[in-house]
GUNUTOR-710703 format. One record per residue (C-alpha): residue number from 0; x, y, z. Coordinates in steps of 0.05 Angstrom, whole numbers, plus 32768, in hexadecimal, padded with zeros to 4 digits. Example, Ala and Ser with C-alpha at 12.3 -4.5 7.8 and 13.67 -1.06 7.14 Angstrom:
NODE num east north   up
NODE   0 80F6  7FA6 809C
NODE   1 8111  7FEB 808F
***
This chain:
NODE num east north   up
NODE   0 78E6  766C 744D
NODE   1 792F  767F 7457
NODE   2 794B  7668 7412
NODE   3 7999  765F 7423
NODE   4 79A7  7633 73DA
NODE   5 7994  7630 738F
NODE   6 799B  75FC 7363
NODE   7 7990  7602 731D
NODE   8 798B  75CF 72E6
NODE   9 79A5  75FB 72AF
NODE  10 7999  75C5 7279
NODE  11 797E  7580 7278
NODE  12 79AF  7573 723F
NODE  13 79EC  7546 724B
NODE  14 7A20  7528 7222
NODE  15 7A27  74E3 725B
NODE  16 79EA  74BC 7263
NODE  17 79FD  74A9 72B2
NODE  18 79C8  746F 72C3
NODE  19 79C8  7493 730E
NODE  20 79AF  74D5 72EB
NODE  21 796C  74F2 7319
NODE  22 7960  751C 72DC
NODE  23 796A  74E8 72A2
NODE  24 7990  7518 7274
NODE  25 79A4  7510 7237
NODE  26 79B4  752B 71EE
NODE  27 796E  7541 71DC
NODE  28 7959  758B 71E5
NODE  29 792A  759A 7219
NODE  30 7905  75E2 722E
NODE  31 7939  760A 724C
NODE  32 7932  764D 726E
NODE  33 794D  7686 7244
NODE  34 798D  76B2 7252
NODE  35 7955  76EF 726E
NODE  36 7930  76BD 72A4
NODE  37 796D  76A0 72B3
NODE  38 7987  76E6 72CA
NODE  39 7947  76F7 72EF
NODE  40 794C  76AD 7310
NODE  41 799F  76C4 7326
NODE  42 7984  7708 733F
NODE  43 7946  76EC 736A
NODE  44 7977  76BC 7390
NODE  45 7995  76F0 73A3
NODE  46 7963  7721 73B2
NODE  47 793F  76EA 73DC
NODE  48 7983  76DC 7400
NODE  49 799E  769F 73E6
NODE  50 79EA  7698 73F7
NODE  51 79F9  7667 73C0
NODE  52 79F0  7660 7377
NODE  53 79FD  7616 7353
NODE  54 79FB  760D 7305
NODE  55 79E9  75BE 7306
NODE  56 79C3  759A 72C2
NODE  57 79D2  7569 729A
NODE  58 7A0D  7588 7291
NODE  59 7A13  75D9 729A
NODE  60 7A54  75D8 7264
NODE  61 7A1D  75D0 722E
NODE  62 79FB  7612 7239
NODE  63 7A17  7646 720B
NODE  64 7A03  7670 7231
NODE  65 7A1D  7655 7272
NODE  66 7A5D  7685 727A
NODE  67 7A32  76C5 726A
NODE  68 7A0B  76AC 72A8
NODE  69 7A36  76A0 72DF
NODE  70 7A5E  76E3 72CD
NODE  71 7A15  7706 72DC
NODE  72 7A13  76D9 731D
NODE  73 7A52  76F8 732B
NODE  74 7A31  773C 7332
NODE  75 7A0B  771F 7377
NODE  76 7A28  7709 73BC
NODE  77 7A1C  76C1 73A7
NODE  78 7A4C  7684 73A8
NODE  79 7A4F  766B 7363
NODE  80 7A51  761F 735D
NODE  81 7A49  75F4 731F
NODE  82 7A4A  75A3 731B
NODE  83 7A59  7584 72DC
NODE  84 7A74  7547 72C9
NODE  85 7AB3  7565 72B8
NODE  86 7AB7  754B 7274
NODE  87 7AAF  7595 724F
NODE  88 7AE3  75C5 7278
NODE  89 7B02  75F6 7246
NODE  90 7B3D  7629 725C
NODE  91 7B01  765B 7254
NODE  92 7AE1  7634 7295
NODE  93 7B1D  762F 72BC
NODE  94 7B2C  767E 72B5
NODE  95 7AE1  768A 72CC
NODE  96 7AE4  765B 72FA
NODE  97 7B23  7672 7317
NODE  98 7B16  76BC 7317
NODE  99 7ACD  76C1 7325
NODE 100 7AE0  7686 7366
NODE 101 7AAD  7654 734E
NODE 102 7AA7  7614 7371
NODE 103 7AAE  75DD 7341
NODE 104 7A88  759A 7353
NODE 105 7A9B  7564 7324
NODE 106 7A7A  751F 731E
NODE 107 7AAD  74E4 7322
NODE 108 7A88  749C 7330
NODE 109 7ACA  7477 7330
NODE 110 7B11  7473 7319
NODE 111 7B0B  7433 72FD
NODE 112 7B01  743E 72B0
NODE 113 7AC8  73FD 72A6
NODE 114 7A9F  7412 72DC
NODE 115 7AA2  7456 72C6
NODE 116 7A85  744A 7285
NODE 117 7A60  741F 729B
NODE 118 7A43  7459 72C7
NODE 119 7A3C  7490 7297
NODE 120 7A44  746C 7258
NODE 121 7A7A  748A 723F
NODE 122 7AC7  747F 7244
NODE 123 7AD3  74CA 7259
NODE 124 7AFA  74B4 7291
NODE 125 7B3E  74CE 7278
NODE 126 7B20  751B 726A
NODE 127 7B0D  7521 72AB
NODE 128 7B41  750E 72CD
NODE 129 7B6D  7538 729D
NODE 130 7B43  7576 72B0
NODE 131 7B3D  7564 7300
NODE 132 7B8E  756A 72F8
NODE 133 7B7C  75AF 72DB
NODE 134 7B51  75CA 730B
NODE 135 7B81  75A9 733C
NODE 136 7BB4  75D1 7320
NODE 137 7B97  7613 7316
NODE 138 7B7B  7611 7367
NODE 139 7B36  7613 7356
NODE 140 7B10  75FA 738F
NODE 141 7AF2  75AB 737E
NODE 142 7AD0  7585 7394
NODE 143 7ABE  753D 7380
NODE 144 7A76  751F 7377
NODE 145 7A6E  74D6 7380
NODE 146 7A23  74B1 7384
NODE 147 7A2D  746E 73AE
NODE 148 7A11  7433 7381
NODE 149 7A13  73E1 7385
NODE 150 7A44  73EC 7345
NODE 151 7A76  741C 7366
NODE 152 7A78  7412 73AB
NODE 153 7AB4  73E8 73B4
NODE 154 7AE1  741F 738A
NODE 155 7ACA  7461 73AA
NODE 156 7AFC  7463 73E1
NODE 157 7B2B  7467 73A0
NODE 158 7B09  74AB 7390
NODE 159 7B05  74C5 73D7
NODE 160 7B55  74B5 73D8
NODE 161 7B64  74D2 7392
NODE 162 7B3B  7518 73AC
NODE 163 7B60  7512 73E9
NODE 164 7B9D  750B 73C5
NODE 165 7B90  7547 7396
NODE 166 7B71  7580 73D3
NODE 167 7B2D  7570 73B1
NODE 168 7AEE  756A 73D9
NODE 169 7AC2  7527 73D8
NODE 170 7A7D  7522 73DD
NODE 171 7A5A  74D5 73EB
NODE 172 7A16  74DD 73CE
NODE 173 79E0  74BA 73D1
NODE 174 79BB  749C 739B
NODE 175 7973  74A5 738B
NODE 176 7948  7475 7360
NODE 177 7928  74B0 7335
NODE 178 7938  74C7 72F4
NODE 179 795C  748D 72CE
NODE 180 796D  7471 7312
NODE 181 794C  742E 7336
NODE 182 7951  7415 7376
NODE 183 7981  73DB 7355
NODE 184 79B6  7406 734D
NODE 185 79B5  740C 739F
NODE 186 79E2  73E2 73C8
NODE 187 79D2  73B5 73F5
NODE 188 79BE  73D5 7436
NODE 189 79F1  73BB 7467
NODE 190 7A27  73C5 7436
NODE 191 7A10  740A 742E
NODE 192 7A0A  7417 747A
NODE 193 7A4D  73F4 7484
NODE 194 7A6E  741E 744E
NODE 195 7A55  745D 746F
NODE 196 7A6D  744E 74AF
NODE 197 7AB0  7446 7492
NODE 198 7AB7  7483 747C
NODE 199 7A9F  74A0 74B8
NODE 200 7AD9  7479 74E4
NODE 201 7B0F  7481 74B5
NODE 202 7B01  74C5 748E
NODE 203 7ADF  74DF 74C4
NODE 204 7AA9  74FA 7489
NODE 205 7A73  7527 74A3
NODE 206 7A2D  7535 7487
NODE 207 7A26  755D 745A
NODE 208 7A01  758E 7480
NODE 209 7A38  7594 74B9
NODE 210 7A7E  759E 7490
NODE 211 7AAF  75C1 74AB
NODE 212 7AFB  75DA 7490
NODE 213 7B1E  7595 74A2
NODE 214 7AE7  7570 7483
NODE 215 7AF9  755C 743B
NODE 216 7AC5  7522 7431
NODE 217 7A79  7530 743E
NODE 218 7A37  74FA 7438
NODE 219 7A03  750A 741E
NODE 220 79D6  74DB 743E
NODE 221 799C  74F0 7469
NODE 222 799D  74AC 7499
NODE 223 79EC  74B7 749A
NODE 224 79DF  74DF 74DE
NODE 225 79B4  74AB 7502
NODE 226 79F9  7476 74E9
NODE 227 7A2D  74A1 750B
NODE 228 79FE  74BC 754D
NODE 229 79F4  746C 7552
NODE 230 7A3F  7457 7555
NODE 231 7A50  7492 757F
NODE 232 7A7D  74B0 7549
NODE 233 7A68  74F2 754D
NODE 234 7A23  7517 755B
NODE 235 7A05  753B 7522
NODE 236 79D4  7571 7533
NODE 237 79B9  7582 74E8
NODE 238 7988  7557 74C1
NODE 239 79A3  754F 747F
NODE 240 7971  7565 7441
NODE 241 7969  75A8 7417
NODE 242 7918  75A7 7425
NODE 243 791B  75EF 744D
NODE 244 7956  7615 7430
NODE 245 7959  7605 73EA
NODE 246 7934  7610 73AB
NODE 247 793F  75DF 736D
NODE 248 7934  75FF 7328
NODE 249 7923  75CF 72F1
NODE 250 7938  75D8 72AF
NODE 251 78F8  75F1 7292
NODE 252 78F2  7620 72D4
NODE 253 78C7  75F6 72FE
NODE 254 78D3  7603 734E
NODE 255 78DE  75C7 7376
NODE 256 78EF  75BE 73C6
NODE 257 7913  757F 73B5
NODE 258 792C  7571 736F
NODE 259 791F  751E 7375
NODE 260 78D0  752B 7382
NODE 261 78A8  753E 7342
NODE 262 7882  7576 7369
NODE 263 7886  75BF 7359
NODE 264 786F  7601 737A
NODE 265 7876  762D 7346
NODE 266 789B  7639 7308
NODE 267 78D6  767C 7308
NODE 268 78B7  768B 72BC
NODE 269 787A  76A8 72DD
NODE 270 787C  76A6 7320
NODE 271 78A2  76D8 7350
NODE 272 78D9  76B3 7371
NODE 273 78EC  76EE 73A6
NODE 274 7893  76E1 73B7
NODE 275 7896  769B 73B5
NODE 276 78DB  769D 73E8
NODE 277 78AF  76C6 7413
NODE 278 786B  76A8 7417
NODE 279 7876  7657 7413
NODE 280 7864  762E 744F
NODE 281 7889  75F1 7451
NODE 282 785F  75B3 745F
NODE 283 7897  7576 745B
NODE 284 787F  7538 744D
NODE 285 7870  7504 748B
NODE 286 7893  74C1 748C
NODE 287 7870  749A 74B7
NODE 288 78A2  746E 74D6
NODE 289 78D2  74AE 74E3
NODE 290 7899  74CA 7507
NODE 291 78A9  74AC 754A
NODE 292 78F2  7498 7537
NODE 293 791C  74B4 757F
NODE 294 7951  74D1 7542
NODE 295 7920  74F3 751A
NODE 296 7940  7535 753A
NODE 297 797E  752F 7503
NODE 298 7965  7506 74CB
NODE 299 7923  74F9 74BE
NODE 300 7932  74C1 747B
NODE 301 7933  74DC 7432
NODE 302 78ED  74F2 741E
NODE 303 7905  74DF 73D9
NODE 304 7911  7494 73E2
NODE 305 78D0  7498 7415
NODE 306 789F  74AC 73D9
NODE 307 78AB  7466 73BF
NODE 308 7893  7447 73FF
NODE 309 7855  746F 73FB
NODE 310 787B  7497 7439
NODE 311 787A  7464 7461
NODE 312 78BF  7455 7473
NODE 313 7900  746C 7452
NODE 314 791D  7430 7424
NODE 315 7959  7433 7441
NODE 316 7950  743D 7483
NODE 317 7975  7409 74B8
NODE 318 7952  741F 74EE
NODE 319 7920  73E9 750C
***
């Protein structure tokens, strides 16, 4: 398996309780990997040829040992990435972040201050937005994280026009009903569709899987190639999904393919990762109705959303 990505959820810990959240985070303290696995986790990425490193939770910012740890990372040929919900910054994160070239991704549902409590249940609004204008600032390279629900969707082209705005990056994600997330917290599937095609005429947004250096908003969205090969916008030629070049590290260690499906193949506080990289055949999960779909070449649905329909069909799916 040629590993190209790791993601790993430093903490579970989190001082927003987002009602999108795939890992339900919170204030209580769960098992976390120590400082010395957590160095022999950043070494095997790179020993196994990963090209990128991301520090995701809950939020990373309430890790002490979180600076100690990408300062080792900076010892490797990896690209250091961290998302975080941008409430925490310090002056100490912003001269790390700035010397050490970290790519910042920082969760921002809306701009509107109801919704965004509403969102994360807190009115934290305000600090981020005071620390965006930092990182803004200080040329540390942004980008902005925003998951596509019923309660947001008619304010995100605000976001995508403030990151414009401010050089940042915007990435349209999609939401998945794990974690403390449901499938009513989805839009409605022709607004979604509609919205996404949108952004595909006017922004001329790319998957995420096929940015390029004029691209400054992404999707995130595994049917979001079928939408834009179907109205001729442009053709795509890479499905969209981390199965096959990513590893997801829980917080207590356990390996996953995909971090929205509860299985695991192993667990970095025993197992070899540099082995495991090496020896795992990948058996993807079958949706039947993708099966035979003619655009099954560049997406093949979200295996995540599929799981709830036994794997029958992708929940979201428009195609007939």
């Amino acid at each position: 398996m040629d590993v190209v990505h790791i993601a790993w959820n430093i903490t579970r810990r989190c001082n927003l309780n987002c009602i999108h959240c795939y890992l339900a985070s919170g204030k209580s303290s769960f098992e976390e990997l120590s400082s010395e696995t957590a160095k022999n986790l950043i070494k095997s990425a790179y020993e196994i040829g990963a090209k990128s490193f991301l520090f995701t939770g809950g939020e990373p910012l309430l890790r002490s040992d979180l600076f100690d740890l990408i300062k080792f990372a900076a010892n490797f040929d990896l690209k250091i990435l961290i998302a975080t919900n941008g409430t925490l910054l310090s002056e100490k994160f912003y001269e790390i972040a700035k010397s050490l070239n970290i790519g910042i991704s920082v969760n921002l549902p809306s701009l509107d201050k109801n919704i965004y409590k509403t969102i994360t249940g807190f009115d934290k609004l305000d600090v981020v937005l005071k620390n965006l204008e930092k990182l803004r600032k200080l040329n540390i390279q942004t980008s902005i994280g925003v998951v596509v629900m019923k309660l947001n969707l008619t304010k995100i082209e605000d976001v995508i026009l403030f990151s414009k705005d401010n050089n940042f990056f915007c990435d349209i994600l999609c939401l998945i009903p794990v974690g403390r997330a449901d499938f009513s917290l989805l839009p409605e599937k022709k607004e979604y569709i509609r919205f996404l095609e949108y952004l595909a005429i006017k922004y001329n947004a790319r998957s995420m899987a096929e940015i390029n250096s004029s691209t400054f908003l992404s999707i995130y969205e595994p049917l979001y190639n079928v939408l834009v090969k179907e109205k001729n916008i442009y053709s795509p030629k890479k499905k969209l999904c981390s199965f096959g070049d990513t590893f997801h590290i829980d917080y207590d260690g356990k390996i996953k393919l995909c971090p929205f499906i509860n299985i695991s193949f192993g667990d970095v506080k025993k197992d070899d990762l540099v082995k495991l990289a090496k020896n795992l055949k990948i058996n993807l999960p079958k949706i039947k109705k993708c099966e035979n779909c003619k655009y099954n070449d560049i997406c093949y649905g979200c295996f995540a959303r599929a799981q709830f329909a036994n794997f029958e069909y992708d929940p979201i799916c428009f195609i007939n």
